[in-house]
N, C-alpha and C positions, 0 to 999 in steps of 0.2 A: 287773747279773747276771741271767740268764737263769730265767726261774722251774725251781723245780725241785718234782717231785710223787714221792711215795712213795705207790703205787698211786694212788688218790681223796684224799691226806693231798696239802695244798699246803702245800709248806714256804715260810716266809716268807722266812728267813735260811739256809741251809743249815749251821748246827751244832748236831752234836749234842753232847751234855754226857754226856761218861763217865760209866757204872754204876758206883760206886767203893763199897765194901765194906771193914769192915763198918760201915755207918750215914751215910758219907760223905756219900753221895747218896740223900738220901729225900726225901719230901714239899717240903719248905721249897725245897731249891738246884732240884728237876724245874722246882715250878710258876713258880720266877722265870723262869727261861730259859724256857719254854714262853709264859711273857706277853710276852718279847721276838721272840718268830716264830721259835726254834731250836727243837729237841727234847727236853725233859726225859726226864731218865732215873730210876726206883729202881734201886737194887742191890735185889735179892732176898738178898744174900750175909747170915747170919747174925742176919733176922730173929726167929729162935724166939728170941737173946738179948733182943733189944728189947724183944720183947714177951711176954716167959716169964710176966706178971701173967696174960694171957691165958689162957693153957695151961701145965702143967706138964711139957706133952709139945712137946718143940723142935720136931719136923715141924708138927704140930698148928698151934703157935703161931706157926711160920712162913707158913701157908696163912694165918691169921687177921691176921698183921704187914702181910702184902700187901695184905691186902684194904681195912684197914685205914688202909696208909699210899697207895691209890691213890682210897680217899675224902677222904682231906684234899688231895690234889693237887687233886684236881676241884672242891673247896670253891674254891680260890684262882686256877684259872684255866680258860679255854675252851681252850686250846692243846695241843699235841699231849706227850702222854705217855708213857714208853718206861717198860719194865721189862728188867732185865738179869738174866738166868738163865744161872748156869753149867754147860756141860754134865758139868762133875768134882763138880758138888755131889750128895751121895749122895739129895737127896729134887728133885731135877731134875725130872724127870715132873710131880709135884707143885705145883712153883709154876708150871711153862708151863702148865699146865691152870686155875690158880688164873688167872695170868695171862689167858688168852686169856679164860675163864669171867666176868672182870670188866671185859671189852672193854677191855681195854689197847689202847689203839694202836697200838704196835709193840712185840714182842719181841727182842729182840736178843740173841744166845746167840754166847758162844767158850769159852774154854777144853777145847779138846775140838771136833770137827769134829760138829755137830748134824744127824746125818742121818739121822734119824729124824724132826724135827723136825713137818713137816706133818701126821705122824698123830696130831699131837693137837688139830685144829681140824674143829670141828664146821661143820655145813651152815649156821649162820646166825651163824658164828662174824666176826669183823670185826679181829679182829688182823693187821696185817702182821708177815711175818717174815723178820729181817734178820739172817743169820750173821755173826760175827767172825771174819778168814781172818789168816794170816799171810802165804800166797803164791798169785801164780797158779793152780798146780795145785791148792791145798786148793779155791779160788771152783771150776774147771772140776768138781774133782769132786764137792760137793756140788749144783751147778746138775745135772750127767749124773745123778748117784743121784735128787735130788725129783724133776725130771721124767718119767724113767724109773718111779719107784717110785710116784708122788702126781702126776703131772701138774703140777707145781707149781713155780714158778721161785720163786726171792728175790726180793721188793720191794725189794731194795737191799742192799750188802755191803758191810761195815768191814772197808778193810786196816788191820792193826794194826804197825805196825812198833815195832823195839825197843828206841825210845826211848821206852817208854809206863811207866809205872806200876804196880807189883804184881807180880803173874805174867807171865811173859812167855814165848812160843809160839816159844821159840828156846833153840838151846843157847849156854852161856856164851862158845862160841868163836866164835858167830856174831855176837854182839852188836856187835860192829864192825868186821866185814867187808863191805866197800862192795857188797856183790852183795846184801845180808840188808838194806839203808837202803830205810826209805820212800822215798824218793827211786826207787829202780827199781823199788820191789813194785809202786807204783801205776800204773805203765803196761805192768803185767803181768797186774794183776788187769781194768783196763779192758780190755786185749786178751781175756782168756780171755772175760769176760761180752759182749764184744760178737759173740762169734761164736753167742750163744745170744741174743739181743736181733733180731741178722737175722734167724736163724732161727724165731723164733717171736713176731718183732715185740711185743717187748716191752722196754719201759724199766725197765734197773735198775741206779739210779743207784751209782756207786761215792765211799765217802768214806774221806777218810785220816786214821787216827789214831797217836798215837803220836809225839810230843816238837811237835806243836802247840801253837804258845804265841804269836802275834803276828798280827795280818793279813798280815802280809811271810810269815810262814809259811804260811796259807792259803791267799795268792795265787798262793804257788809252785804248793802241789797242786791248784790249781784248772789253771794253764797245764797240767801234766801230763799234766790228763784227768779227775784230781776232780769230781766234782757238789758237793764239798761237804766239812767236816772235823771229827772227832769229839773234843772237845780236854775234858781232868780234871780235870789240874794245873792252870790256869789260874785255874778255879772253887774251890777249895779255899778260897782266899784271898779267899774272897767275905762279906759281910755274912749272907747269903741259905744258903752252906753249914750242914749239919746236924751235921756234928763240932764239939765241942767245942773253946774258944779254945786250948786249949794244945795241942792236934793242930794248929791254922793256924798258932799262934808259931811251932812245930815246924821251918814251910816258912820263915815269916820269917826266922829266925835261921839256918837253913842255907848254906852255903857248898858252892859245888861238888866241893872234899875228903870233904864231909861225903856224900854221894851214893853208894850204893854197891850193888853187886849183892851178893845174898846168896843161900842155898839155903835154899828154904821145905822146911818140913816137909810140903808136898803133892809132894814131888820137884820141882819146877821152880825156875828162879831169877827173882829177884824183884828189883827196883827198891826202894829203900827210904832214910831217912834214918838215917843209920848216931846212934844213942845208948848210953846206959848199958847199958839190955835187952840190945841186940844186941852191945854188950862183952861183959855176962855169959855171953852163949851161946858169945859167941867162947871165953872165959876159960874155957868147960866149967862155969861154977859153976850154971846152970839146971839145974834137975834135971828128970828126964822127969815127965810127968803122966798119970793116968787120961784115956780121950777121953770127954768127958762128951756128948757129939752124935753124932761119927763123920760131920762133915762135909762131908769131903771123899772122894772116892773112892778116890785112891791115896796115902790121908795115915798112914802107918804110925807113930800113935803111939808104939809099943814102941822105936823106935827116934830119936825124936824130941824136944830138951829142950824142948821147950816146946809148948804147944797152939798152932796158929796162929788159932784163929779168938776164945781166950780174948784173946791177944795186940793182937788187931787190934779186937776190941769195946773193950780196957782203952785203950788210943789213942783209939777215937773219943768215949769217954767225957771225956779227957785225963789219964787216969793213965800217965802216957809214963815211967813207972819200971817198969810192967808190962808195955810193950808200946811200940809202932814205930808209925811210918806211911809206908805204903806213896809215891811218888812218881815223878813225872814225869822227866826228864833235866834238865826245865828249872826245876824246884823250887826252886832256888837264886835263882832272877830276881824272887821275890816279896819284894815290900818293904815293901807298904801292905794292910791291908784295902780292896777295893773293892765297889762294888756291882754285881751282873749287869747294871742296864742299863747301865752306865758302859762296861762292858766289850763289849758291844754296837755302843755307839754309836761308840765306839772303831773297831770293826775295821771296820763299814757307811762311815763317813767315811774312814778308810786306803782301805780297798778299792776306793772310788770314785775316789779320786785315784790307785792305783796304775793303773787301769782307762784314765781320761785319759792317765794318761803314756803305755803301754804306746802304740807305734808301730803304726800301723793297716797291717792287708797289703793290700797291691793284687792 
């Protein structure tokens, strides 16, 4: 495989490892992948829970959770660390600033089209930053707007397709309409940014994420046009992941039935392993709650039976009688706890062999 760089960042293996929220992905699952030559990531999503000892004030405590949970990464490794900021989280400014301010590596922002983003990096700031798109035109237009507004291209862009996990940046009638599949986003997104790449001679690599779960899968996105593939689900099911065992059983014991789209209480639909919780909201027996953070942006608790981010912390803890975990398409396919390097070394050996067979062009 061809080396691949995010700006002056030499990526060893190109994957990156999903921001998964809330507590998914912190310190422990970033720093394993990041000692195998991928990307580690934090979720920034619902830190002020974690770390509410801290502060009694959730923003507060979510500025101090980061800073925090991006000193135990660096404890455990030299490799490259990502933080995941959503742009629908109501204290967003907040952790990108937090973020960049503790030299994160790389930023990575979706939920919401981050175009504002550059103006929060300082003159000896060292963060790269890499939106999460859903299609062509979201990459073109935030490439036209930074540049235009900040001088400023992406280090690199995640097409996120809607096999992914959690929230997803699509409406429910797209989710399986073959025009909305990874499968075409990614040589849509590669066209739009290559027309800004001649132009202003700059490299910026595209990765696919979004029901990655195999080297047979990454190699497809790599034939595409991929630099590279940003995979979640995969890691969940790791030694090395930060949720609690009964959130990983959770993926263990699932069955492809069991897999289901829901409607989160941020308005969007979400990926999810369908349980008792999510009977009960079905069943109407949840009853609505005070919002004790105000989370998210467009989260109308008045109208919503359950908190989603009480939900999603009571999960990552493993009280999965209070709450769900969010999932991949391919959630179902986890059988075993493994280890991140296993899972590495895994897809380096596939990927070389699939690379041998591949037919050489003349």
């Amino acid at each position: 495989m061809k080396q691949i760089s995010i700006g002056n960042l030499n990526i060893a293996f190109p994957v990156i490892q999903g921001g998964m929220g809330v507590g998914v992905s912190l310190s422990g699952l970033a720093a394993a992948v990041a000692n195998e030559g991928g990307i580690g990531v934090i979720s920034s999503a619902g830190l002020g829970l974690l770390y509410k000892k801290l502060s009694p004030d959730y923003l507060k405590a979510s500025m101090l959770g980061l800073k925090e949970e991006l000193r135990l990464a660096r404890q455990k490794t030299k490799g490259i660390i990502g933080v995941n900021v959503m742009v629908a989280m109501t204290n967003y400014a907040d952790m990108v600033k937090t973020a960049i301010r503790e030299k994160a590596d790389i930023l990575f922002s979706g939920a919401g089209l981050p175009l504002d983003l550059p103006s929060f990096l300082e003159k000896d700031s060292i963060t790269k930053l890499v939106p999460i798109v859903s299609s062509g035109r979201a990459a073109k237009l935030i490439c036209d707007k930074w540049k235009n507004t900040y001088n400023y291209l992406p280090d690199a862009i995640v097409v996120e397709g809607p096999k992914a996990g959690g929230h997803l940046g699509f409406k429910v009638n797209q989710l399986e309409e073959a025009q909305f599949s990874l499968e075409n986003l990614v040589p849509q997104v590669v066209e739009a940014v290559k027309e800004f790449e001649n132009r202003y001679n700059k490299t910026i690599p595209v990765f696919a994420g979004g029901g990655v779960y195999t080297a047979e899968d990454m190699y497809q996105f790599l034939q595409l046009g991929a630099s590279g593939v940003q995979m979640g689900t995969r890691f969940v099911t790791t030694e090395e992941c930060d949720a609690d065992s009964a959130f990983k059983d959770s993926y263990l014991n699932a069955e492809a039935k069991d897999i289901e789209i829901i409607q989160s209480p941020v308005g969007m639909p979400g990926r999810a392993i369908f349980n008792n919780f999510l009977q009960r909201v079905k069943d109407g027996k949840q009853t609505p709650h005070t919002c004790p953070v105000h989370c998210i942006k467009t989260c109308d608790y008045t109208k919503s039976p359950y908190c989603i981010i009480a939900a999603l912390y009571s999960a990552f803890k493993g009280k999965m009688n209070s709450g769900y975990a969010f999932c991949g398409s391919n959630a179902y396919r986890a059988n075993k706890i493994e280890k991140v390097k296993d899972i590495f070394q895994e897809f380096k050996q596939r990927i070389l062999e699939l690379e041998i067979l591949q037919p050489k062009q003349s």
